[in-house]
C-alpha positions in Angstrom: 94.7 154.0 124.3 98.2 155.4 125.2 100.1 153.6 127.8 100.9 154.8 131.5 103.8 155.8 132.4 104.0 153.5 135.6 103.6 150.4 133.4 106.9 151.5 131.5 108.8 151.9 134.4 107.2 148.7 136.0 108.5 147.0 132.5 112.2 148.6 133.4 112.5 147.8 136.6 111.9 144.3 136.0 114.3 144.1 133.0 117.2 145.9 134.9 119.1 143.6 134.8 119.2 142.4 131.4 121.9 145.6 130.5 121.4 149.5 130.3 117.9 149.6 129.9 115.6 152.7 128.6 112.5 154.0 126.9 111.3 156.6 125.1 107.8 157.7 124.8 106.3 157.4 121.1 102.9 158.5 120.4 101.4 157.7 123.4 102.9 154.3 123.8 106.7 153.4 124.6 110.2 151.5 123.0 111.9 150.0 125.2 116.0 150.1 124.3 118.4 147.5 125.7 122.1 148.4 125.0 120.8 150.9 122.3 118.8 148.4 120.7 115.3 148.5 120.2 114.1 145.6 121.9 110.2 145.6 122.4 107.3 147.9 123.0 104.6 149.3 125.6 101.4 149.6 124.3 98.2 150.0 125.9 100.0 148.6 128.9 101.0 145.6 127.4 104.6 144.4 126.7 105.6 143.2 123.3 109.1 141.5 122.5 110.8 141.6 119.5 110.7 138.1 118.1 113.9 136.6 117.5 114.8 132.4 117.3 116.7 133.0 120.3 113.1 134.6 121.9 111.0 132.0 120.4 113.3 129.0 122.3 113.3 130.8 125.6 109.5 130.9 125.7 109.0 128.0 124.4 105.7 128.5 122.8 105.0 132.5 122.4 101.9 134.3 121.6 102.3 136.6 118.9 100.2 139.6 118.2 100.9 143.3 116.9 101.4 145.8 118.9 99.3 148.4 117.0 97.2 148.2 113.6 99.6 147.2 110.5 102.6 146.3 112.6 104.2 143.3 112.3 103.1 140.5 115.0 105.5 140.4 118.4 106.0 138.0 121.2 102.9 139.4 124.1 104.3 138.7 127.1 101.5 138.2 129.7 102.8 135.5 131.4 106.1 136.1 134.1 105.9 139.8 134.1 106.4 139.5 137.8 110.0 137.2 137.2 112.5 139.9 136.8 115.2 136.8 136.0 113.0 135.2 133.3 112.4 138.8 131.8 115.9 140.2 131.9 117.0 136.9 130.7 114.5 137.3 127.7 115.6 140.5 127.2 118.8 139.8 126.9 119.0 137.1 124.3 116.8 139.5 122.3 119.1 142.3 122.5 121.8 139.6 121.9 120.1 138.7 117.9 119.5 141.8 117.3 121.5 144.2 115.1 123.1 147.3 116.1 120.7 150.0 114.8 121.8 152.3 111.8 122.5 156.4 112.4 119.8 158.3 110.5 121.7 160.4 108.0 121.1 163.9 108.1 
């Protein structure tokens, strides 16, 4: 089931504040970017984090799940979607542990 578009934006607006914020629609379902960084994912209107250390001691206890069939599990974020300070803040020690992604080479 391919995500809406509102629950994207719903998922930026309430991160706004965690840096320059994005996403970019992918079969269906959406990355979210933080400062270029690929920092969680939209899919069938749910919101999956990136797990990081950083992530894991901010939530305190996450649940983890994939986003899609094979992928690797994610923090599911279900709980504070309506705190844009806790979900900025969450995205932005993610964004923080992540590394800078690599240019494809042509």
């Amino acid at each position: 089931m391919a995500s809406d578009k509102s629950f994207a934006d719903y998922i930026l607006e309430q991160i706004q504040d965690a840096g320059e914020v994005s996403s970019i629609k992918m079969f269906g379902e959406y990355g979210v970017y933080c400062d270029g960084k690929i920092v969680a994912l939209v899919c069938d209107n749910q919101f999956y984090v990136k797990p990081t250390g950083g992530g894991r001691s901010f939530i305190g206890n996450p649940v983890e799940a994939a986003p899609y069939p094979g992928a690797k599990p994610y923090f599911l974020i279900k709980e504070n979607l309506e705190d844009p300070d806790w979900m900025s803040e969450l995205i932005k020690i993610t964004a923080n542990e992540l590394p800078v992604s690599k240019k494809k080479r042509k």
